[in-house]
C-alpha positions as CSV (number, residue, x, y, z in Angstrom):
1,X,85.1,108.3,137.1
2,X,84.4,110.4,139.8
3,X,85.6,107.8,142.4
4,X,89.0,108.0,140.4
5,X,89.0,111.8,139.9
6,X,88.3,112.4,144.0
7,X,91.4,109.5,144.7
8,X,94.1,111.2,142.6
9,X,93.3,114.8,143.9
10,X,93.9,113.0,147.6
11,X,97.0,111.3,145.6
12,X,98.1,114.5,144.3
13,X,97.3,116.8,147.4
14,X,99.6,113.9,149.3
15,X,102.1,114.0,146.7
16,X,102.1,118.2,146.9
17,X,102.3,118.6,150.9
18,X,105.5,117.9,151.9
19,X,106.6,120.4,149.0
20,X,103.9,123.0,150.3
21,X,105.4,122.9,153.6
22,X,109.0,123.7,153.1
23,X,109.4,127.4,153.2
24,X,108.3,128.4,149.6
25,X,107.6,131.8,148.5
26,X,104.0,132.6,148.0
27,X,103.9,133.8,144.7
28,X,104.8,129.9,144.1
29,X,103.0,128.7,140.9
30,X,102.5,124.8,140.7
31,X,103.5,123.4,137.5
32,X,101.4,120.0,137.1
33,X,102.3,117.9,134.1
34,X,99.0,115.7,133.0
35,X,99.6,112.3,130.9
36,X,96.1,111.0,129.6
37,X,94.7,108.7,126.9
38,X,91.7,110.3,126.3
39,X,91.1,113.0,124.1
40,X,90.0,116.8,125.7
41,X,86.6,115.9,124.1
42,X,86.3,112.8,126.1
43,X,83.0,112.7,128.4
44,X,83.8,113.8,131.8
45,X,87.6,113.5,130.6
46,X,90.2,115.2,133.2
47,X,87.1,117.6,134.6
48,X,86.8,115.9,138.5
49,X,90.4,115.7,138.8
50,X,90.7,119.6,137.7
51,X,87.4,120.2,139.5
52,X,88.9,119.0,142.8
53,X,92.4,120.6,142.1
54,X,90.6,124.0,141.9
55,X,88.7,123.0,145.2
56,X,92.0,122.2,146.8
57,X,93.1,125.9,145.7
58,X,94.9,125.1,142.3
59,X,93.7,128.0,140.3
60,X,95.0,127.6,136.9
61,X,96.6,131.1,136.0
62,X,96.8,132.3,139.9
63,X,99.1,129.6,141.4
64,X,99.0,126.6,139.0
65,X,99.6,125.8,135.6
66,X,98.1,122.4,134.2
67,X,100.5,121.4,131.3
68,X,97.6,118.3,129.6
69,X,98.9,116.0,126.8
70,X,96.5,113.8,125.8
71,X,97.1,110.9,123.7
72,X,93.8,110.4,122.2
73,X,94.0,106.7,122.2
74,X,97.3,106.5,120.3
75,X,99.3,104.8,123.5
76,X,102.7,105.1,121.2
77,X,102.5,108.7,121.9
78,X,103.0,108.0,125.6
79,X,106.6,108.3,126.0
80,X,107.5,111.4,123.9
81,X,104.2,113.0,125.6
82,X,106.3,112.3,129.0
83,X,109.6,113.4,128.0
84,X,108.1,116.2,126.9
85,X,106.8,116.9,130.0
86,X,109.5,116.2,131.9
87,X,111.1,119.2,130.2
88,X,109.0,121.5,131.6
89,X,109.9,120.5,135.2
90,X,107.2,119.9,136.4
91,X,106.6,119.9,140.4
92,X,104.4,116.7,140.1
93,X,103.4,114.2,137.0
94,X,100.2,112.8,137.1
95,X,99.5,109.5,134.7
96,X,96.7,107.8,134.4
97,X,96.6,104.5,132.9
98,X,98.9,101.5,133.3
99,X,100.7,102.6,129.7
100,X,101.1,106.4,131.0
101,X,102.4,105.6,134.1
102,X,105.5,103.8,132.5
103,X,106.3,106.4,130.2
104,X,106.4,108.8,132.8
105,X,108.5,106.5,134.6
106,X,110.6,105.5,132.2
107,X,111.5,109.4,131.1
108,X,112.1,110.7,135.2
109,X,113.6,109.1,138.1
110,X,112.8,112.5,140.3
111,X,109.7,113.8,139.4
112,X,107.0,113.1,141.4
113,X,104.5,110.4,139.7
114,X,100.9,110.2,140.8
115,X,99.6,107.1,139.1
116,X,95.2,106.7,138.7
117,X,94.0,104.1,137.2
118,X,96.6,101.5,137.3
119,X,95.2,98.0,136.7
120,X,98.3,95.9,138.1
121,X,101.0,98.4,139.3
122,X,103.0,95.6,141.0
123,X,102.6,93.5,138.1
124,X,103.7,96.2,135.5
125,X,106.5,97.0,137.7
126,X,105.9,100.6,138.2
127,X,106.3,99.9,142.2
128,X,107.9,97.4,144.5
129,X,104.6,96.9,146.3
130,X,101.8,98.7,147.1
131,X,102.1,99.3,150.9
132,X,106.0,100.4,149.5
133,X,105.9,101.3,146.5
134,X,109.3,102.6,146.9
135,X,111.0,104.9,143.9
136,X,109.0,108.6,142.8
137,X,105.4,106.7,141.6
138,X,103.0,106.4,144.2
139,X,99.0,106.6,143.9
140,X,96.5,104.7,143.8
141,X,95.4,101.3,142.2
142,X,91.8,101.0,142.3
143,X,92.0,97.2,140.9
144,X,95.0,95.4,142.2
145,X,94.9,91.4,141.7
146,X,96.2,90.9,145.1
147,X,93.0,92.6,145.9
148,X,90.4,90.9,143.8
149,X,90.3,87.8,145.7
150,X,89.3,90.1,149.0
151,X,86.7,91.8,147.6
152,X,84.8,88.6,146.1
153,X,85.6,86.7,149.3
154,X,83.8,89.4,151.2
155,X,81.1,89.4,148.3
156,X,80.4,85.8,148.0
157,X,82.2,83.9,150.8
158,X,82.6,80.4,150.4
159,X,81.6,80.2,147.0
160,X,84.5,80.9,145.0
161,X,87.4,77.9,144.3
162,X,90.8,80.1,145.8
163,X,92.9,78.4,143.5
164,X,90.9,78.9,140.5
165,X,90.1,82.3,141.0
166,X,94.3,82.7,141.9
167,X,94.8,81.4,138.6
168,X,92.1,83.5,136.7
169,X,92.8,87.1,138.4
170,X,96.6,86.3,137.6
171,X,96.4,85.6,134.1
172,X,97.8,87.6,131.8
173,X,95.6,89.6,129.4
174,X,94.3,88.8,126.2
175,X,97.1,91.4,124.5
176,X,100.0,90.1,126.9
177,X,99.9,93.4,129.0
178,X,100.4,93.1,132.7
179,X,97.0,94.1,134.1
């Protein structure tokens, strides 16, 4: 989880910098909308990602405000939990998890979207591809099909069937999901 939490504050310090270097005032206070499906009891939870936010200079109360909805497992709450964050304008939406990164694309086409933890974001259709993901979601994907195959080659090479593993990380999953 750390590994995650230390790749979206990258994602999210990328996503912030070109708006950091127009001229803003510097009173400016950063409004960051947070879509999660954990619950703010959840081990570890959002705590590296606002951990590294604060050691990035995002003080929440000086010159940030988090605005958190968590979905505690119920993914059904996923797109009113976006719209309503797309109310409060926020300067950046970050989403983490394949079902919160398509509500939050699916309720703004101009907000910034910081995806973590998608599984397939090519597959889902949140982006084009991942070297252009094109549109406002960009991030990172941690377990991209297209890269499985890589990392087992490099693991075991020459002892996995291409095809076969082709065919098994392409599947679709058990619940008919895009991965």
């Amino acid at each position: 989880m750390r590994l995650v939490g230390l790749a979206v504050i990258l994602a999210v310090s990328l996503g912030l910098a070109p708006l950091v270097s127009e001229a803003q005032p510097t009173g400016k206070i950063w409004r960051i909308g947070i879509l999660s499906g954990a619950s703010p009891a959840s081990p570890g939870g959002l705590t590296p990602l606002l951990q590294g936010l604060r050691e990035a200079g995002m003080v929440e109360g000086r010159n940030a405000v988090f605005e958190i909805r968590y979905t505690e497992g119920r993914t059904e709450r996923f797109p009113a939990f976006a719209a309503e964050l797309v109310t409060l304008h926020p300067d950046i939406l970050v989403a983490i998890g394949t079902p919160a990164i398509a509500a939050a694309k699916q309720a703004t086409s101009t907000i910034p979207i910081v995806m973590a933890a998608a599984s397939d974001p090519v597959g889902a259709r949140l982006v084009a591809s991942l070297a252009h993901p094109g549109g406002n979601v960009t991030g990172l994907s941690l377990l991209a099909p297209e890269l499985s195959a890589k990392r087992l080659d490099w693991s075991c090479p020459g002892s996995v069937d291409g095809e076969l593993l082709s065919r098994i990380v392409t599947a679709p999953s058990p619940r008919g999901v895009p991965r």
